[in-house]
C-alpha positions as CSV (number, residue, x, y, z in Angstrom):
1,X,0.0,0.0,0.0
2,X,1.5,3.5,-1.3
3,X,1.3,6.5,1.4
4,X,3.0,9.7,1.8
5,X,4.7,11.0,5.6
6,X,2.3,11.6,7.7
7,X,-0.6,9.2,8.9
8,X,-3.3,9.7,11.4
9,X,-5.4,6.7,13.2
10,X,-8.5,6.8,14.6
11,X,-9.2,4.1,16.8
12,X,-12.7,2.9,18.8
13,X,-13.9,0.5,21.0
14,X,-13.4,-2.5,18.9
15,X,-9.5,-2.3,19.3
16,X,-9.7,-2.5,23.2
17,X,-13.2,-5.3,22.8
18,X,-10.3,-7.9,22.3
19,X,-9.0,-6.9,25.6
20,X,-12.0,-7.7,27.9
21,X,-12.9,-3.9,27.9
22,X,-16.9,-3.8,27.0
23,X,-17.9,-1.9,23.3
24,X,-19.8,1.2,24.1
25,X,-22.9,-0.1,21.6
26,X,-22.8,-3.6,20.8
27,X,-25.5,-5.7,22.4
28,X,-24.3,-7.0,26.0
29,X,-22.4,-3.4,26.2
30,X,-21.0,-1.1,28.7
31,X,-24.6,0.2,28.7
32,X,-26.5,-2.8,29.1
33,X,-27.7,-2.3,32.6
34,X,-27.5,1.9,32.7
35,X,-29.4,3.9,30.4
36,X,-27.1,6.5,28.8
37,X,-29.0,9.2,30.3
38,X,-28.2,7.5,33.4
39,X,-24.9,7.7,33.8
40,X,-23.4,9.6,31.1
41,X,-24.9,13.5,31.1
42,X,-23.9,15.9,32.8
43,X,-27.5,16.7,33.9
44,X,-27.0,12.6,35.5
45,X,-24.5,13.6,37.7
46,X,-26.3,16.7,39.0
47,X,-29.3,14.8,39.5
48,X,-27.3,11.4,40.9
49,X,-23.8,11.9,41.3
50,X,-23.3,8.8,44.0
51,X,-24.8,6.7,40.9
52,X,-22.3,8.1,38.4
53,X,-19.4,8.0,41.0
54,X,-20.1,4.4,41.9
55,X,-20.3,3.7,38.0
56,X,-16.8,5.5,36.7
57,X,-15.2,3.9,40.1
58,X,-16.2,0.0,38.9
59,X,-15.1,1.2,35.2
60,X,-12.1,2.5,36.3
61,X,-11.2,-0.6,38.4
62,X,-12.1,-3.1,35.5
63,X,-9.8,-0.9,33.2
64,X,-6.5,-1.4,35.3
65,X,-7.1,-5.4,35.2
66,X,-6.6,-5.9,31.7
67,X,-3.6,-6.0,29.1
68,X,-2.9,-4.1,25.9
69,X,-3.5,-6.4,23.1
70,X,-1.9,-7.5,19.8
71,X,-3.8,-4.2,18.0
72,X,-2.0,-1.9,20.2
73,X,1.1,-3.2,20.4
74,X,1.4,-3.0,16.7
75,X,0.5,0.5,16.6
76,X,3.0,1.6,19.1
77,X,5.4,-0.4,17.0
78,X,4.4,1.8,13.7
79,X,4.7,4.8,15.8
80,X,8.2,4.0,16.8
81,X,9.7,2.7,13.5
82,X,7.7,5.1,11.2
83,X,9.9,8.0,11.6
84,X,12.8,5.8,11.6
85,X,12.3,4.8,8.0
86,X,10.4,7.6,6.3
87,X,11.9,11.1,6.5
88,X,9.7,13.3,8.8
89,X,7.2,11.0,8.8
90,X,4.9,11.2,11.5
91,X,1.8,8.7,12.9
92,X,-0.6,11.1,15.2
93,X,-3.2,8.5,16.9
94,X,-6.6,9.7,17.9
95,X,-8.3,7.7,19.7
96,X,-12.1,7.6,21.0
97,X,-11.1,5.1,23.9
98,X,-10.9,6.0,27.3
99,X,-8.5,3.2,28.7
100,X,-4.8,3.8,28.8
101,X,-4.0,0.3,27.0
102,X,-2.4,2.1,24.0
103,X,0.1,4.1,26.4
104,X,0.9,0.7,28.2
105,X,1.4,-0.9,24.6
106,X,4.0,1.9,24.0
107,X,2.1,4.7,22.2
108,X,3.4,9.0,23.1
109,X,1.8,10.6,20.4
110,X,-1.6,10.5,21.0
111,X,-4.7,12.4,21.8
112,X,-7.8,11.2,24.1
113,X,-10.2,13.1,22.8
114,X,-13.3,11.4,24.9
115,X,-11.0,11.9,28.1
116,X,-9.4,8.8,30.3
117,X,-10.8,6.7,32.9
118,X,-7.7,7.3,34.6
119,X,-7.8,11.1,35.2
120,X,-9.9,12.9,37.4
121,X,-11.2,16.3,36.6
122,X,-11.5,19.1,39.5
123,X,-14.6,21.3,38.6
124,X,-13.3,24.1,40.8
125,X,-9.9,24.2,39.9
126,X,-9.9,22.9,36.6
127,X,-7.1,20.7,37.1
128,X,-6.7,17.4,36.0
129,X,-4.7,14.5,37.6
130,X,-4.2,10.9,37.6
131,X,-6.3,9.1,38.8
132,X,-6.6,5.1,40.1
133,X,-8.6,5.1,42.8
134,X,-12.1,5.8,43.6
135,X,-14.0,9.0,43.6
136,X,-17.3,8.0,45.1
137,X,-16.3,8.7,48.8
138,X,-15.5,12.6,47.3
139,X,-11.9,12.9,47.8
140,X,-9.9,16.1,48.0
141,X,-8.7,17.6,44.8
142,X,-4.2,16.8,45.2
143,X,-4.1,20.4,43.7
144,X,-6.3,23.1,45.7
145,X,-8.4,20.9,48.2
146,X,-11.8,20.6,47.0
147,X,-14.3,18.1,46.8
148,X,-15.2,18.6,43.3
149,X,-14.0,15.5,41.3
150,X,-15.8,14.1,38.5
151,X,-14.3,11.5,35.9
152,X,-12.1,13.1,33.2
153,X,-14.7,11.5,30.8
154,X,-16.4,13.3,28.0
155,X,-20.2,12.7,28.6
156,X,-22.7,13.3,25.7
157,X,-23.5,17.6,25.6
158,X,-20.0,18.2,26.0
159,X,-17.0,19.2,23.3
160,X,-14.6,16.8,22.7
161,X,-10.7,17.0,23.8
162,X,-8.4,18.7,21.9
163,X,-10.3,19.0,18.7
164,X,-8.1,21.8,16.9
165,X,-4.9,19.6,17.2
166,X,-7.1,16.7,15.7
167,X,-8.4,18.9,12.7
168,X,-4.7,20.1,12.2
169,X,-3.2,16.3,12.5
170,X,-5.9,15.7,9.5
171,X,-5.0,18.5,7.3
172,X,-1.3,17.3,7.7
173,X,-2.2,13.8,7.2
174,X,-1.5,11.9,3.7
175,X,-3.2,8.5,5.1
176,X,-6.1,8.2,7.9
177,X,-7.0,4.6,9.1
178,X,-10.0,4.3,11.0
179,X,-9.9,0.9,13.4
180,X,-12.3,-0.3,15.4
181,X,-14.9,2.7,15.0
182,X,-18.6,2.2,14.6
183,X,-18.7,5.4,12.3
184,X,-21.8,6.8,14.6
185,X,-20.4,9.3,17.1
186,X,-19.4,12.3,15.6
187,X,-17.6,14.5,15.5
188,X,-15.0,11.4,15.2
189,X,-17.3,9.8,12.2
190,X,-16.8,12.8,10.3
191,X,-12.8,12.7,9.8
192,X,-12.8,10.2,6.9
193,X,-15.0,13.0,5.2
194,X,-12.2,15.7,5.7
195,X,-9.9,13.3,4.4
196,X,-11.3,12.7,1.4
197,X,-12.0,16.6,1.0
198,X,-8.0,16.7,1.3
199,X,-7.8,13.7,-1.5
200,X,-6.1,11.7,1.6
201,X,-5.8,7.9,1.1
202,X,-8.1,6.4,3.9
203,X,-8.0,2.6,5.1
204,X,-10.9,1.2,7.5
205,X,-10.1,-1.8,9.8
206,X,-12.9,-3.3,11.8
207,X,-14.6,-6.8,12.9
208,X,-17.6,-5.3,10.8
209,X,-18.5,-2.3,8.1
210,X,-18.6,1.1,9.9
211,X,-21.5,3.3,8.9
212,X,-19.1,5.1,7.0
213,X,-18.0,2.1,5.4
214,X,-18.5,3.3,1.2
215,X,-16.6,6.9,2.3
216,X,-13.1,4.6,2.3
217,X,-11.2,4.0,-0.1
218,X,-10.3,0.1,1.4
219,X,-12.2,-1.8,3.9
220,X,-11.0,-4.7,5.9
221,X,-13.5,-6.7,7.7
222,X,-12.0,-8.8,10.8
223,X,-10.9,-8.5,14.6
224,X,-8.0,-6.2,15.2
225,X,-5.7,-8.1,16.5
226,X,-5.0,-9.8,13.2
227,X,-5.7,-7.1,11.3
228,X,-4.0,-4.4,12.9
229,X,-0.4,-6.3,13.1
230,X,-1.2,-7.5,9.2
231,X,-1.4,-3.6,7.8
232,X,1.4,-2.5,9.9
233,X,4.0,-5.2,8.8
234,X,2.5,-3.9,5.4
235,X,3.8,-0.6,6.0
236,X,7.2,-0.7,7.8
237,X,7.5,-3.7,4.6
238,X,7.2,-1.3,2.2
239,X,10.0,1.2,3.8
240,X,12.5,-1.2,3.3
């Protein structure tokens, strides 16, 4: 497969599923037993914050007992060697997850743009921090003191993380690979568009079509963790 310097990847919940962590809409999903409203709106946690609490805390416990999988690792592995072989190249990876398995794969260069289960956000201060523990008993914010924690998460209403540096990694980008995405939650759903607006070659890898499926140029149907490994011994291949 030809490509120029710079690629972007957009990765979803179907490049963690192989990992144990739960899809955010397949059937038997993270919100199987919560309804979205429920749990992830910031109108929920004013009206029930114990319930949200109590619901980032066991999602933020689950995250920390699982491994980064084949998928990931062969990301980080395209992110380190890329540069290597092709001349100011650059791999920018955007991801919709909010897990920290591609950093424990290996992965720097790469934006959360739904937040992390692992970072706690202090409403008064606006700090963020790391975060492992629980946040349902209300502890004190480790930079001014308050009791104002919520999850660092992005809940529906809000504007996603660190969208300029996204749209700028796109108009720089001369490939974007979408992997594991259902193609339904924009603003993320809408990159392949800009993409092909910028006549940038785009690649979809997923265990099934996304609903932006006919907007690539190439579509590979299967799970991740052969996939993902496959295309990137594909491209480090073809810098020899």
């Amino acid at each position: 497969m030809s490509t120029g310097r710079n690629i972007v990847v957009l990765t979803g919940a179907g490049v963690s599923a192989e990992s144990g962590i739960d899809t955010f809409r397949a059937e038997g999903g993270l919100w199987e037993n919560h309804r979205v409203e429920d749990v992830a709106t910031p109108e929920a946690f004013s009206r029930d914050p114990d319930l949200v609490l109590r619901f980032y805390d066991m999602r933020r416990a689950a995250i920390q007992t699982k491994e980064p999988n084949a998928a990931h690792h062969a990301l980080a592995r395209l992110e380190a060697e890329w540069p290597r072989r092709v001349v100011g190249g650059t791999v920018t990876l955007v991801t919709q997850n909010v897990d920290d398995l591609h950093e424990r794969a290996g992965s720097f260069n790469l934006i959360h743009m739904h937040g992390e289960h692992l970072n706690a956000w202090c409403r008064a201060c606006e700090m963020r921090s790391v975060w492992t523990g629980a946040l349902s008993h209300r502890p004190q914010c480790p930079q001014c003191g308050a009791r104002a924690l919520r999850p660092d998460i992005l809940w529906f209403g809000e504007m996603p993380y660190r969208m300029a540096d996204i749209y700028d990694a796109m108009h720089n980008a001369d490939m974007f690979v979408s992997i594991g995405t259902s193609g339904a939650v924009y603003p993320a759903a809408g990159l392949v568009r800009i993409a092909r607006d910028n006549g940038v070659q785009t690649l979809e890898l997923n265990l099934d079509p996304s609903q932006g499926s006919d907007l690539f140029d190439e579509s590979r149907i299967g799970p991740a963790t052969r996939l993902v490994p496959g295309w990137v011994d594909e491209m480090l291949a073809g810098t020899k």
